[in-house]
Chimera marker file (.cmm) of the C-alpha trace (Angstrom):
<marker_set name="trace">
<marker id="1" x="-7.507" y="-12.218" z="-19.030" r="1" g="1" b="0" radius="0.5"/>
<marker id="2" x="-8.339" y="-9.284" z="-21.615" r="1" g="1" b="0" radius="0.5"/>
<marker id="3" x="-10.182" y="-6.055" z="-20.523" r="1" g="1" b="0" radius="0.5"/>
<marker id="4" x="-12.064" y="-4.309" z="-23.401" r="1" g="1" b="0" radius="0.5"/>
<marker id="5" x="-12.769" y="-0.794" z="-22.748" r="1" g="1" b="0" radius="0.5"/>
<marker id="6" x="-15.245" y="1.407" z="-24.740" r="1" g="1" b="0" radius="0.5"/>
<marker id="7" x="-11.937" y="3.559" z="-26.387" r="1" g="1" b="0" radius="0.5"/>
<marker id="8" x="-10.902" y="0.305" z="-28.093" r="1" g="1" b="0" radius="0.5"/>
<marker id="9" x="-7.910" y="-0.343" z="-25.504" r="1" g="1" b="0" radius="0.5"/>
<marker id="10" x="-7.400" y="-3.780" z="-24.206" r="1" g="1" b="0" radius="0.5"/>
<marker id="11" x="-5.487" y="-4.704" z="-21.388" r="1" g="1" b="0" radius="0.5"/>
<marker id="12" x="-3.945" y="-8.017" z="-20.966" r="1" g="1" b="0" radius="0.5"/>
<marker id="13" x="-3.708" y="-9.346" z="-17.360" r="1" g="1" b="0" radius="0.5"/>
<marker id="14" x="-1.317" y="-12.579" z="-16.750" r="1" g="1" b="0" radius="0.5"/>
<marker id="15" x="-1.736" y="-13.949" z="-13.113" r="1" g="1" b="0" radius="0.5"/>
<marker id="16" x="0.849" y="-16.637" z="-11.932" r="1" g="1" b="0" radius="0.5"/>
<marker id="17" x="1.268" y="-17.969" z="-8.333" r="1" g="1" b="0" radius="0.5"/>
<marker id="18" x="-2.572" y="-18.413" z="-8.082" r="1" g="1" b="0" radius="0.5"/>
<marker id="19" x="-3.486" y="-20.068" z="-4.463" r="1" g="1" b="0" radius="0.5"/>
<marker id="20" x="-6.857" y="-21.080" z="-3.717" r="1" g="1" b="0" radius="0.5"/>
<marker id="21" x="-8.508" y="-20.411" z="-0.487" r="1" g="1" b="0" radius="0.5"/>
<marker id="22" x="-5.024" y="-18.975" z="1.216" r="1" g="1" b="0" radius="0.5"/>
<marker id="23" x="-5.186" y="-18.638" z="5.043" r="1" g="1" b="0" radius="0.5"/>
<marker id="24" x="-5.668" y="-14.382" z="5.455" r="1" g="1" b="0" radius="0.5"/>
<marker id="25" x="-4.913" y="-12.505" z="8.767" r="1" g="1" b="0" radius="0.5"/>
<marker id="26" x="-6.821" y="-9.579" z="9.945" r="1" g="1" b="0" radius="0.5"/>
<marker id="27" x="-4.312" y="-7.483" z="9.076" r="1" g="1" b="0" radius="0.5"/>
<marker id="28" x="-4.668" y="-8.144" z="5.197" r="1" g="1" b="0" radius="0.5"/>
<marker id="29" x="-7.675" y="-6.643" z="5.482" r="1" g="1" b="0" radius="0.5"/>
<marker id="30" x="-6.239" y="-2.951" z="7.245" r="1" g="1" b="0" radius="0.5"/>
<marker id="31" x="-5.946" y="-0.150" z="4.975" r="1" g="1" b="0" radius="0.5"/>
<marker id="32" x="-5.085" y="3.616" z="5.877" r="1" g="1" b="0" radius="0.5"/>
<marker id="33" x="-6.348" y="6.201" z="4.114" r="1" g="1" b="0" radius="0.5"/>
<marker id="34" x="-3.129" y="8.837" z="3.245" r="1" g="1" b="0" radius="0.5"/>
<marker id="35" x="-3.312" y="11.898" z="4.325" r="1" g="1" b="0" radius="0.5"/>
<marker id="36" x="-5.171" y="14.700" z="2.629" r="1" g="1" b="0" radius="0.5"/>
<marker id="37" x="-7.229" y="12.300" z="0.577" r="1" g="1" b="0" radius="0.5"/>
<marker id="38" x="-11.072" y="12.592" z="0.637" r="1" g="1" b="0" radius="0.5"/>
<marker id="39" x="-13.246" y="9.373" z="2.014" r="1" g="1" b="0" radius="0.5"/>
<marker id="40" x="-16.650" y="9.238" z="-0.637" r="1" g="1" b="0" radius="0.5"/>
<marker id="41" x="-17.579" y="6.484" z="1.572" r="1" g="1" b="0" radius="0.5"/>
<marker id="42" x="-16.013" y="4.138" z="3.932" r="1" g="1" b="0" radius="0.5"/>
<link id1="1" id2="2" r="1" g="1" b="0" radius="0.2"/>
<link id1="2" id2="3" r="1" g="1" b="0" radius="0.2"/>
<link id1="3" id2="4" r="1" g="1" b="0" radius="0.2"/>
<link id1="4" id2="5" r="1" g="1" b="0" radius="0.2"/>
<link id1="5" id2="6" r="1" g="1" b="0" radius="0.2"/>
<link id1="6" id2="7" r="1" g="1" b="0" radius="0.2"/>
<link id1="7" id2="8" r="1" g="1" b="0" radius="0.2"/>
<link id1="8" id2="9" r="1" g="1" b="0" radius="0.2"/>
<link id1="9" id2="10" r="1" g="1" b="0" radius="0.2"/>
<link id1="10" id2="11" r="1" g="1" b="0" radius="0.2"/>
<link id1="11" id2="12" r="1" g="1" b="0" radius="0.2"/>
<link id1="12" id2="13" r="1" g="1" b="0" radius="0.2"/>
<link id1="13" id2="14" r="1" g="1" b="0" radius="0.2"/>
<link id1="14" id2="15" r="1" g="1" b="0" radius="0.2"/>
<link id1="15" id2="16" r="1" g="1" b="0" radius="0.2"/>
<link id1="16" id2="17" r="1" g="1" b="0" radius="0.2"/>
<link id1="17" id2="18" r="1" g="1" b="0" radius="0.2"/>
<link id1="18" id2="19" r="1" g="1" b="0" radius="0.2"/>
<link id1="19" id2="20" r="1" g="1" b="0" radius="0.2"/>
<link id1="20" id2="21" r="1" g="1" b="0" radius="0.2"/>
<link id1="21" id2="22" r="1" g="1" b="0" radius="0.2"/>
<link id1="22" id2="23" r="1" g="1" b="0" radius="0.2"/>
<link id1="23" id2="24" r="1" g="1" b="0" radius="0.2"/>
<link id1="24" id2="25" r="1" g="1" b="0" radius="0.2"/>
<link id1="25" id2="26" r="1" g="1" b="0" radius="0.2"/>
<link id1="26" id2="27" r="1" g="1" b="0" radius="0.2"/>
<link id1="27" id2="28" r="1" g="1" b="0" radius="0.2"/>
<link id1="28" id2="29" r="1" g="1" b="0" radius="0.2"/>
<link id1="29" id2="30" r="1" g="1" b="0" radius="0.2"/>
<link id1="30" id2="31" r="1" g="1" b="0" radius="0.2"/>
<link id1="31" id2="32" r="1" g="1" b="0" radius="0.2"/>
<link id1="32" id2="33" r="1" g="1" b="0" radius="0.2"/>
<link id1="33" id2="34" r="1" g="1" b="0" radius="0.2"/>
<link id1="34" id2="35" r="1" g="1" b="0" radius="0.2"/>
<link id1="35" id2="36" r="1" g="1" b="0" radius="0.2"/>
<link id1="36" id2="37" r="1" g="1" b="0" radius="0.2"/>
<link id1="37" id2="38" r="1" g="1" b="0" radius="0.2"/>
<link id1="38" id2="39" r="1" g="1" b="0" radius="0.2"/>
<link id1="39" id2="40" r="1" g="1" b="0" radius="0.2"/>
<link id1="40" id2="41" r="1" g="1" b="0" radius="0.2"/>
<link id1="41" id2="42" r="1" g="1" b="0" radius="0.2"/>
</marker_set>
């Protein structure tokens, strides 16, 4: 995949390992905010 931006850069993304419809636990879903960052919106 190529991403254009609007400075003329282009970033090439290769994925590998793809797997469709993988079974997720809850806990893929947890994130943590680190300390001293500021929420805009949760």
């Amino acid at each position: 995949m190529k991403l254009h931006d609007v400075f003329g850069n282009v970033t090439v993304l290769t994925l590998s390992a793809l797997e469709q419809n993988p079974t997720l636990t809850e806990r893929a879903f947890h994130f943590e905010w680190p300390a001293g960052v500021d929420v805009v919106q949760e």
